[in-house]
C-alpha positions in Angstrom: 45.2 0.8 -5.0 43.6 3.0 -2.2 45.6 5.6 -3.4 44.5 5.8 -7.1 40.8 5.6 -5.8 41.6 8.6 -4.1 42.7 10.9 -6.4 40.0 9.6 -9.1 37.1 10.8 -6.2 39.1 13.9 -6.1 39.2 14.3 -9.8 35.4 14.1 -9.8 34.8 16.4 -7.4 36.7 18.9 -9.1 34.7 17.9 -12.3 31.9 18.5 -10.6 32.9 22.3 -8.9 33.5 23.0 -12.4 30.3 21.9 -14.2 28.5 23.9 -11.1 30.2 26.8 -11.8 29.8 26.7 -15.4 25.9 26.1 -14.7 26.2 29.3 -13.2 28.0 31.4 -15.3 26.7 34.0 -17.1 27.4 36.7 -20.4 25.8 40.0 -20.5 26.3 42.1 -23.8 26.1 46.3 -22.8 27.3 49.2 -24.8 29.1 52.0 -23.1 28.9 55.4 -23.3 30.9 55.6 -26.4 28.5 53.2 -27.9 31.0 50.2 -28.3 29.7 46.7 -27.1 31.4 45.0 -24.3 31.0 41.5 -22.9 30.7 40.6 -19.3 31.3 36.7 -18.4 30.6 36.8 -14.7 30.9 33.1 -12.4 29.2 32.9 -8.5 31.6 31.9 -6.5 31.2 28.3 -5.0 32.0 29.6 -1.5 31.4 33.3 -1.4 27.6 34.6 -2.5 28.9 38.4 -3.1 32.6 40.2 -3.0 32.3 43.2 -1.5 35.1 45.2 -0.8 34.9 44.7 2.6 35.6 41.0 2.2 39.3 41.9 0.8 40.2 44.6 3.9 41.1 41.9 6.6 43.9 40.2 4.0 44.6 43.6 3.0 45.2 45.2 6.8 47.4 41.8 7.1 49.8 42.5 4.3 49.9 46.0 5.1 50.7 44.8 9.0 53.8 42.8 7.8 55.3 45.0 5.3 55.5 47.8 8.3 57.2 45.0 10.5 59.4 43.6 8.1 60.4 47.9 7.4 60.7 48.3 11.0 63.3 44.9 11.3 64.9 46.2 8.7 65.3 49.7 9.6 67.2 48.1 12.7 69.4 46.2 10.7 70.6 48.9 8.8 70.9 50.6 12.2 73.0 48.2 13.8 75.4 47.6 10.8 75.8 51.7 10.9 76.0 51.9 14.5 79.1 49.2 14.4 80.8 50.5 11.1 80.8 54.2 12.5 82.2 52.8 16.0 85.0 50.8 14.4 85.9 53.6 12.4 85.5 56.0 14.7 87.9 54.0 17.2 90.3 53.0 14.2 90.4 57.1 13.7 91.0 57.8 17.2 93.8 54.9 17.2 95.1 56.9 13.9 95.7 60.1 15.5 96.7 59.1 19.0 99.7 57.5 17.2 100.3 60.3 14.8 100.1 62.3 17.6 102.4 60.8 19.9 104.9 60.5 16.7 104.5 64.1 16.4 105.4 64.4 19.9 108.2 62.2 19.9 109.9 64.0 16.6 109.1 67.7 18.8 111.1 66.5 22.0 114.2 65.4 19.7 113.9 68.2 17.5 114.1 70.0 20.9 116.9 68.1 23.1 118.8 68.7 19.3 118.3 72.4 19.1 119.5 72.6 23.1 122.4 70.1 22.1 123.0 73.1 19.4 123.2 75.8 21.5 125.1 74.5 24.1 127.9 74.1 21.2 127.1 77.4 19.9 128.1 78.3 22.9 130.8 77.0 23.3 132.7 77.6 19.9 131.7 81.3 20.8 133.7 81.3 24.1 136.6 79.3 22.5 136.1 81.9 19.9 136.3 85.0 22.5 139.7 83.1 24.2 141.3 82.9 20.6 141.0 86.7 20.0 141.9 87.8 23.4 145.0 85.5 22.9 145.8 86.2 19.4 145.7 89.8 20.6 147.8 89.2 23.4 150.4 87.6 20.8 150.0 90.7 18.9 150.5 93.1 21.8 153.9 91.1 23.3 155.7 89.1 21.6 157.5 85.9 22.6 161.1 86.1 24.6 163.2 83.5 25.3 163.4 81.5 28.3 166.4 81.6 31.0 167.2 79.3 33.8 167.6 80.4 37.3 171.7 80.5 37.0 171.2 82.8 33.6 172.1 80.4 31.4 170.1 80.7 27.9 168.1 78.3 26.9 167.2 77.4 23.8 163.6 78.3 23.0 162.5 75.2 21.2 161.9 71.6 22.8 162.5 68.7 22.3 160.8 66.0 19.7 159.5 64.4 22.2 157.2 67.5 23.8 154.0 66.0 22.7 152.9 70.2 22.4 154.9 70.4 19.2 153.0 67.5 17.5 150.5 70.3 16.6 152.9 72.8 15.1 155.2 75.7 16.8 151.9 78.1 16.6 149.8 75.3 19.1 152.4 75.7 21.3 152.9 79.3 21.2 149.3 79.7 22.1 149.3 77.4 24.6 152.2 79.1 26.4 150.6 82.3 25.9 148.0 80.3 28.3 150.2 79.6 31.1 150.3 82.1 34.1 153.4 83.5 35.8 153.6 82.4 39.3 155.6 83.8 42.2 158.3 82.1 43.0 157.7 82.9 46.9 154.1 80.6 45.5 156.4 78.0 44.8 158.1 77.8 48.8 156.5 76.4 51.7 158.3 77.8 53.7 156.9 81.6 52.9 153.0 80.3 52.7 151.4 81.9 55.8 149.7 80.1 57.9 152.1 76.6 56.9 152.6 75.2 60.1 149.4 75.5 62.0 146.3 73.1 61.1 142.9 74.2 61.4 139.4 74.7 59.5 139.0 75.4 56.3 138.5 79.4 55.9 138.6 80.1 52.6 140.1 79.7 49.0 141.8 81.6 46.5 141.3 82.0 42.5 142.9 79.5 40.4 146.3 80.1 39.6 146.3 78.5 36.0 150.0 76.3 34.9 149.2 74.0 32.1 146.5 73.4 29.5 146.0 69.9 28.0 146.6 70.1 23.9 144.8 67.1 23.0 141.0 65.4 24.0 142.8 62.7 26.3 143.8 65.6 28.4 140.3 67.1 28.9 140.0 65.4 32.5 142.9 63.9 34.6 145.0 64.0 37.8 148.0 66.1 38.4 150.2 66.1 42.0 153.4 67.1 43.8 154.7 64.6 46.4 154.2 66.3 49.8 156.6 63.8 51.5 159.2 62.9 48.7 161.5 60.0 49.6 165.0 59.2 47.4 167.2 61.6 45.4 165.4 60.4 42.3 162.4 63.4 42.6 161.8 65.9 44.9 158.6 68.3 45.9 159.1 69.9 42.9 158.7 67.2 40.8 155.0 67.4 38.8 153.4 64.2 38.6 150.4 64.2 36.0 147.9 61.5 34.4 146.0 62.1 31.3 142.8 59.7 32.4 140.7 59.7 29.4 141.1 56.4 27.6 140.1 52.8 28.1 143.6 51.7 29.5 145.4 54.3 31.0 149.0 53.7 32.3 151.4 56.7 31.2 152.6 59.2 34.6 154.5 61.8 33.4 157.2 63.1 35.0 158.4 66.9 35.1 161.5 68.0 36.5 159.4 71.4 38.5 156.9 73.5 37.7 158.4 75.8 34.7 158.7 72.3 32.9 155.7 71.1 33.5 154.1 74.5 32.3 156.4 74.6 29.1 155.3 70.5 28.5 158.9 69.1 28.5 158.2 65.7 30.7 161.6 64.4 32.3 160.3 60.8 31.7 157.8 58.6 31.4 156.6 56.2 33.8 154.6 52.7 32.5 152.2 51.7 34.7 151.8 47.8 35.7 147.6 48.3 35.7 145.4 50.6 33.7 144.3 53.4 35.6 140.4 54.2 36.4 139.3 57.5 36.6 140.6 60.9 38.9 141.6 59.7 42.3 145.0 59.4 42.1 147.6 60.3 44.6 151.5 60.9 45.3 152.8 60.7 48.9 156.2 59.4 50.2 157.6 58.3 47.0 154.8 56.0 45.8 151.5 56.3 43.7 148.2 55.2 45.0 145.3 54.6 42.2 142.4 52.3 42.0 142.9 49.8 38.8 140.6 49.9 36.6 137.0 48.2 36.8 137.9 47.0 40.2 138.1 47.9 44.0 141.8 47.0 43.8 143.8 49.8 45.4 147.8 49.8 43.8 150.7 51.4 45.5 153.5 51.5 42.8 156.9 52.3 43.7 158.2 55.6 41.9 162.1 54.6 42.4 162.1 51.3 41.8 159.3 51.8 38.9 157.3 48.6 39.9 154.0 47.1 42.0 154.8 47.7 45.9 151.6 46.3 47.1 148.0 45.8 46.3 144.6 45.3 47.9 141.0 45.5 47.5 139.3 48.0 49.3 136.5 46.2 51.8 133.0 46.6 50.0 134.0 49.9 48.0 131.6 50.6 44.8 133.4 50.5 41.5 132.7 51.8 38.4 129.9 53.6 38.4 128.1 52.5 41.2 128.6 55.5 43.6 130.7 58.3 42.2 130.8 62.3 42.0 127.7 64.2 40.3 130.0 65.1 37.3 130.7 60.9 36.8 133.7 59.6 35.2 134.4 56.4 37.7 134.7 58.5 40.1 134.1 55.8 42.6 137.0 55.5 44.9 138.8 59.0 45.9 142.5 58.9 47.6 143.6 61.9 49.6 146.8 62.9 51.1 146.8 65.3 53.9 148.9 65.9 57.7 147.6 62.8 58.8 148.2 60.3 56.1 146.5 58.4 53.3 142.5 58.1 52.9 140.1 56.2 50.4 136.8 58.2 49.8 133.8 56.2 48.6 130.7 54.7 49.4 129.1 50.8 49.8 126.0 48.9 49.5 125.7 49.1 53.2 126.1 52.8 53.3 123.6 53.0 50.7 125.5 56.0 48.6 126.3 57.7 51.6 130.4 58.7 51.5 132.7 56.9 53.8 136.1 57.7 54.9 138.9 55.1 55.3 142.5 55.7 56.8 144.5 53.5 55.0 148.1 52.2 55.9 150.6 53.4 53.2 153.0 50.7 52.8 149.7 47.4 52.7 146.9 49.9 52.2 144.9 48.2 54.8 141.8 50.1 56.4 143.0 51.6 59.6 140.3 53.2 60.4 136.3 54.1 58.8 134.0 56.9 58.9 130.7 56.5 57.6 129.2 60.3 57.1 125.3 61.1 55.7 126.9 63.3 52.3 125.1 61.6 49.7 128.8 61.2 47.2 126.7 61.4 43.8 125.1 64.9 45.1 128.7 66.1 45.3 131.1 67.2 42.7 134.2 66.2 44.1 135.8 66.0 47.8 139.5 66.6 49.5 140.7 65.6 53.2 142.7 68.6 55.0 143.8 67.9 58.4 141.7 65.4 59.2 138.9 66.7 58.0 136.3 66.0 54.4 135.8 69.1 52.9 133.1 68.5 49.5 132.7 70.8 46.6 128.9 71.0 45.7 129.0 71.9 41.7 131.8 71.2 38.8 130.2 73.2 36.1 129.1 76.4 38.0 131.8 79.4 38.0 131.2 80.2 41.3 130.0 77.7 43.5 131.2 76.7 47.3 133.0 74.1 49.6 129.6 73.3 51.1 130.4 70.5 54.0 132.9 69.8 56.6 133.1 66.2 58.3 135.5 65.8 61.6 136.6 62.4 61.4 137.9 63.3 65.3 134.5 64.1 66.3 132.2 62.2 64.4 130.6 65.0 63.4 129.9 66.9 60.0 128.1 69.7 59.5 127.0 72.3 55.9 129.3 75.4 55.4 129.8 78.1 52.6 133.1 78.6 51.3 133.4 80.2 48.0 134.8 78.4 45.5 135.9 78.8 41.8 135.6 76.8 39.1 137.0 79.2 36.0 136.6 76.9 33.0 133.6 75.1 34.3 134.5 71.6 34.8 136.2 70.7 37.2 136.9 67.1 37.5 139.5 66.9 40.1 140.4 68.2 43.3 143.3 67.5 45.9 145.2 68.6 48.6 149.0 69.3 49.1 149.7 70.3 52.7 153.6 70.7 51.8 152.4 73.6 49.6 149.5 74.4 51.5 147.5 74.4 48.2 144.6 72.8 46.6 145.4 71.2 43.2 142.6 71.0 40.0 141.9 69.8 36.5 139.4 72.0 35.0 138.1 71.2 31.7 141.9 70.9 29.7 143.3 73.2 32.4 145.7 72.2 35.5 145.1 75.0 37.9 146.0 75.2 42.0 144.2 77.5 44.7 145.9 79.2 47.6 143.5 78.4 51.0 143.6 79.9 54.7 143.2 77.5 57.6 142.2 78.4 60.9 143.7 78.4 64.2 144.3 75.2 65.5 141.5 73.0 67.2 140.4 69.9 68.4 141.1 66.9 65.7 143.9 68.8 64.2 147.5 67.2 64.4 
């Protein structure tokens, strides 16, 4: 009820305003300069008695007040969504090329290490290339003869089936022969080497005397040997022992009746090993063959004559497979030499830290008589030999000329650098031993079985 009062008072009021104003209205009739009439209705104002222009400015200057601060808010928010669209793209851009960039990169080192990779076979094909011609022109020049044995007796010129040399046709083994170099027989006695029977310091080494090349990729690294000491009538110290060590279970040891055999490829027999072979460190002394078994410190001694396992042991703490061998690789973790004064292991342990050590074994158990431990990192070496007592190391397998660049005394305790030049002719050489019956250093050279002539001192403390 109070509520419809209300509005009824305010109805009346409003009533009212308007019958004021119309009370106060006027109409005016004027003509204007073109003569027509116009009208005027004009109403006062129930609150304002004049509106002069002045009265509108403050409203005016308000509005005009809010438009510039609703532009200026706005003008920052078009700022800010700028400002953050250009950073994002600007870091999604810079994301964009540092990866194209880096894949550009990536494809430029492979494209390089590939055209390297090239090269190095360019290379290569180019010196095979240059050994064909000069032998194919050697062919030419002198042609083959046929072979006679020492008593004069002719010999049939062509081998047997079983020469593996003939599995590639009679002109593979014509070249290969055409390989092999002529040695003096007085190269083949002890007896007539100077400087046999004395043992002293390395003094220096001749060129390789080349005898066989390897006719297939198994025989591109290996170990091949003459038994110093021979024992039985079975073989003798001219009996060539050689292992083709490339493959995953190695167990063949060929057997050649002497040297002119062994360069012409006609094997006397074939041994079967009991345990894969691992690697180049191989030896033959008093009618046995020591070798490390494969993936294992396990040294073997297998008996040549009776053609079985004589004994076996592991070798205390000795790295295997890969954990300390030569710079050129290939296993070469456990090393056995043969030289005056018996058997030795070379290799390295955790505790030496990759530092070689030298072992004296006992040749019948293979027990450790006796250890060295020296400060010749083994992996910064390409391969090492014992002569009288003594550790001689080779310092590169790839470079042509390179040198025997440390001696270690195992009866003085003490090692020391030296420079004694050193060839290796076909650039790399994986193998090196010593024969002190023949007073000669035997190699595998990349395919090729070579030996080296050395001179020894005069005799001095530690020798035997």
């Amino acid at each position: 009820m109070w509520l419809q009062m209300s509005l009824l008072c305010l109805s009346c009021l409003t009533l009212s305003s308007q019958s004021q104003a119309q009370d106060r209205a006027s109409l005016r009739r004027s003509n204007d300069h073109a003569g027509r009439c116009h009208y005027t209705f004009t109403v006062a104002s129930p609150e304002e008695s004049s509106c002069s222009g002045s009265s509108m400015k403050p409203e005016k200057d308000g509005v005009l007040s809010r438009l510039t601060l609703l532009e200026a808010l706005v003008s920052r928010l078009i700022a800010g969504v700028d400002g953050s669209v250009g950073t994002g793209v600007q870091a999604n851009g810079e994301e964009g090329l540092q990866e194209a960039y880096s894949h550009v990169t990536g494809e430029r080192n492979q494209l390089q290490q590939d055209k390297e990779r090239l090269n190095r076979q360019v290379q290569e094909l180019q010196r095979r290339l240059a050994e064909l011609t000069q032998e194919a022109e050697t062919l030419r020049q002198k042609p083959c003869q046929q072979t006679h044995t020492s008593g004069g007796t002719q010999r049939e010129n062509r081998p047997p089936a079983s020469d593996t040399a003939y599995e590639f046709g009679n002109g593979a083994y014509q070249e290969m022969k055409a390989e092999v170099t002529e040695v003096p027989a007085s190269h083949l006695i002890p007896e007539r080497n100077h400087n046999f029977t004395g043992c002293g310091e390395l003094q220096s080494v001749g060129d390789p005397v080349l005898h066989r090349k390897a006719d297939s990729i198994t025989g591109k690294y290996g170990v091949w040997m003459q038994d110093p000491e021979p024992q039985g009538p079975n073989y003798t110290n001219k009996t060539v022992w050689r292992i083709d060590t490339v493959g995953k279970d190695v167990r063949q040891l060929f057997a050649y009746e002497d040297m002119d055999q062994f360069s012409r490829g006609f094997p006397m027999k074939v041994l079967v090993l009991p345990e894969p072979v691992e690697s180049t460190g191989a030896t033959i002394y008093r009618g046995s063959l020591y070798y490390q078994r494969r993936r294992s410190r396990t040294l073997i001694r297998f008996d040549l004559a009776s053609e079985s396992l004589a004994s076996r042991l592991d070798l205390p703490h000795a790295g295997f497979h890969g954990q300390h061998p030569y710079s050129w690789g290939g296993y070469t973790d456990i090393d056995l030499a043969v030289d005056e004064q018996g058997l030795w292991a070379i290799y390295s342990t955790s505790k030496a830290k990759g530092a070689i050590v030298i072992s004296q074994l006992d040749p019948e158990r293979l027990e450790v008589k006796k250890s060295w431990e020296t400060n010749i990192r083994k992996n910064t070496v390409a391969n090492a030999f014992m002569v009288c007592g003594r550790l001689y190391t080779v310092a590169s397998y790839t470079a042509p000329n390179t040198t025997i660049n440390y001696v270690f005394d195992t009866a003085t305790g003490v090692g020391r650098a030296v420079a004694v030049p050193f060839k290796n002719k076909y650039r790399y050489n994986s193998m090196v031993d010593y024969n002190h019956a023949q007073r000669k250093l035997y190699a595998w050279d990349n395919f090729h079985m070579v030996n080296y002539d050395i001179t020894l001192g005069r005799a001095s403390h530690g020798s035997s």
